[in-house]
C-alpha positions, -999 to +999 in steps of 0.1 A: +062+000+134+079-031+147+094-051+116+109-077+134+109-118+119+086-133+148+082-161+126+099-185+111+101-179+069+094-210+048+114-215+014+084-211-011+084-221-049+086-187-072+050-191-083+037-195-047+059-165-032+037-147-063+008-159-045+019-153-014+023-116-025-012-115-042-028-125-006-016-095+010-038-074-014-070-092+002-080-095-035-117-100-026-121-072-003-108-053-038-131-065-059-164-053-037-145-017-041-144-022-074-180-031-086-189-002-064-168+020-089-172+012-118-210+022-119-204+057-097-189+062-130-216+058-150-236+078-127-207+106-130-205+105-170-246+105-171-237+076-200-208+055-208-177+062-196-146+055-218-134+020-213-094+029-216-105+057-189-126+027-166-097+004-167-069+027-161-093+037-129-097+006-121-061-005-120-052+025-102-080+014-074-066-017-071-029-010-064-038+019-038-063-007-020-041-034-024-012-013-010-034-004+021-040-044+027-012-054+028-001-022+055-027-037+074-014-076+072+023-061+085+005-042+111-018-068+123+001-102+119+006-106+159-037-108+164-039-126+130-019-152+144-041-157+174-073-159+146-088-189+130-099-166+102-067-152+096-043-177+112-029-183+074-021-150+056+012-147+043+031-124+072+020-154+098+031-185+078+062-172+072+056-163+037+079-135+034+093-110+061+075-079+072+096-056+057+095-071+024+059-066+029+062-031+038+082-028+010+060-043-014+028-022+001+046+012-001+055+003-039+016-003-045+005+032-028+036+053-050+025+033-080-009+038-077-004+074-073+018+081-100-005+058-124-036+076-111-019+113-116-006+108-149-033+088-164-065+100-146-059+130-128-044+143-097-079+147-081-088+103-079-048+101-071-048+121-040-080+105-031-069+068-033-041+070-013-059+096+012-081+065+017-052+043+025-037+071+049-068+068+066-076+024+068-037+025+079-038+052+108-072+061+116-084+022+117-059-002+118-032+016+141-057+036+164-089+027+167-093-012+156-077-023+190-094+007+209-129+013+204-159-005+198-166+024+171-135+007+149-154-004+121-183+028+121-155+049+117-128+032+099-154+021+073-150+056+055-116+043+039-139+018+018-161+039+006-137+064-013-135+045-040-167+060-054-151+093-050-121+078-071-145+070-097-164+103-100-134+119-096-118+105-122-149+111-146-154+152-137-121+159-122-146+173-093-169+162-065-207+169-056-230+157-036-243+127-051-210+111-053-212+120-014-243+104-008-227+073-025-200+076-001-224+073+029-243+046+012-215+025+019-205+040+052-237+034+066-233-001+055-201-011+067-215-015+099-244-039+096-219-057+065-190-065+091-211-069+126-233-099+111-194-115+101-182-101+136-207-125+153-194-152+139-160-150+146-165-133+181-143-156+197-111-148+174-117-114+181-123-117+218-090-139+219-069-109+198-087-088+223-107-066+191-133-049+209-157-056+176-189-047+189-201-086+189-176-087+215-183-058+238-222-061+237-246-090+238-260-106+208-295-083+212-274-051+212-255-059+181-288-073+164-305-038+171-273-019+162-277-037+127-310-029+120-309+006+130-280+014+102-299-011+077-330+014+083-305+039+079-288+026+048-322+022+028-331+061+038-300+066+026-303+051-007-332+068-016-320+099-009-294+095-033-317+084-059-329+115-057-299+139-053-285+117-080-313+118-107-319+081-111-351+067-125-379+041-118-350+011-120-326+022-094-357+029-072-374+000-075-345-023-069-331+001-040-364-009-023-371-041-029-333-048-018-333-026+014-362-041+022-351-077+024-319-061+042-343-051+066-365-079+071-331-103+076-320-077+107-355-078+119-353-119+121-317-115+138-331-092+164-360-116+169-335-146+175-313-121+194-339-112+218-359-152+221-319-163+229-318-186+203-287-192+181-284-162+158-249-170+141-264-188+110-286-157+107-260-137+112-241-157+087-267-151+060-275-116+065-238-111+060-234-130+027-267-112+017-248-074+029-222-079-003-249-092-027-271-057-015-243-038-021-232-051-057-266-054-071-276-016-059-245-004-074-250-025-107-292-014-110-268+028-110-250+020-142-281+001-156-302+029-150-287+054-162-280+036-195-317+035-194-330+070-189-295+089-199-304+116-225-271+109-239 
């Protein structure tokens, strides 16, 4: 891994070299991981899980993903450079250098696994940083540059974090905290294409073969509603597996089937060659509101229709 400056550093204020640091995390990719958790524990504990036992979860989740982020920044800041999107993360402004980065990301992954072992269990801590191994080598270094598959594939890394949580409930795994896992596989996809489409040209430029890139707009607009139709199987599978009740059903439908309609209208453009990026655009900011609310209609559930 190359750690040369390629950049010139800027002299920053203490509280904005804080910031600076706090970017590299991607904090808002973390939080998405983290609603996503914190109701696969519900599901896991069948009830309430202890709050000192959530939070120590939670922070542990947070340092391993942050950790991986940043990884990702060091490894990436020559195409982020060449993005509008990313053109001003820290490693490209000059911020810091890369191997203060490094430094600071491979601090985040011990930390989280120490914190994770000792406090949760060893189960969740070899899990969370498994996930990192994974976003670092599998995605970011192999296949994000390589294959048009980058983001089917290396969208397994975000979608351990409900195995972190069930973990860290039953010290165990099953298959309903499996199923969850593929909920959010399955959804990666459609989530990041509709984003892709608008920023096709940064990729193109970093030469990304997203799949935006690679295939016409009608391709990518069927590709998204195949895994949406997918995804909402999917979901109610795990209802099942899972033992959720009338409220997690209801509100997996109702939301899948929005999901669904919005890809059908993007193929529709797609296919009468008329701008699709707004749709694109909205189906995208609708992908992260799906997500949250399915996961949050889990832990409502079960407090529901929990016998304990």
């Amino acid at each position: 891994m190359d750690l040369s400056t390629d950049v010139a550093l800027v002299d920053l204020a203490p509280v904005d070299k804080v910031k600076a640091y706090v970017a590299l995390t991607k904090p808002r990719i973390i939080e998405l991981l983290l609603i996503t958790t914190v109701p696969t524990m519900f599901v896991a504990k069948q009830g309430v899980p202890s709050l000192g036992l959530v939070l120590l979860t939670l922070l542990g989740g947070t340092l391993a993903a942050g950790g991986a982020n940043a990884i990702n920044m060091v490894i990436d800041r020559d195409i982020d450079r060449l993005m509008e999107r990313t053109k001003k993360r820290p490693l490209v402004t000059g911020a810091m250098t890369p191997k203060a980065a490094l430094v600071f990301a491979l601090s985040l992954e011990v930390l989280a696994f120490v914190q994770l072992w000792l406090t949760v269990n060893l189960l969740s801590a070899v899990l969370a940083v498994s996930a990192t191994a994974f976003y670092v080598f599998i995605y970011t270094m192999w296949l994000k540059r390589r294959s048009k598959q980058n983001i089917v594939i290396g969208g397994a890394a975000g979608a351990v974090p409900v195995l972190v949580g069930w973990a860290a409930v039953t010290n165990s795994l099953a298959w309903a905290p499996v199923l969850m896992f593929l909920v959010i596989f399955i959804w990666t996809p459609p989530h990041f294409w509709a984003l892709a489409v608008r920023y096709r040209d940064d990729y193109a430029a970093a030469d990304v073969p997203m799949l935006p890139v690679v295939a016409s707009m009608e391709r990518t607009a069927v590709e998204i509603l195949v895994y949406t139709v997918v995804l909402v199987a999917t979901t109610a599978l795990l209802g099942a597996v899972a033992h959720l009740g009338a409220i997690y059903a209801v509100t997996a439908l109702v939301l899948g089937l929005i999901f669904i309609a919005g890809a059908v209208k993007l193929v529709q453009l797609a296919k009468a060659n008329k701008a699709a990026e707004k749709e694109a655009m909205r189906l995208f900011s609708y992908s992260i509101s799906y997500l949250s609310l399915l996961f949050i209609a889990m832990a409502i559930d079960v407090l529901v229709f929990s016998p304990k």
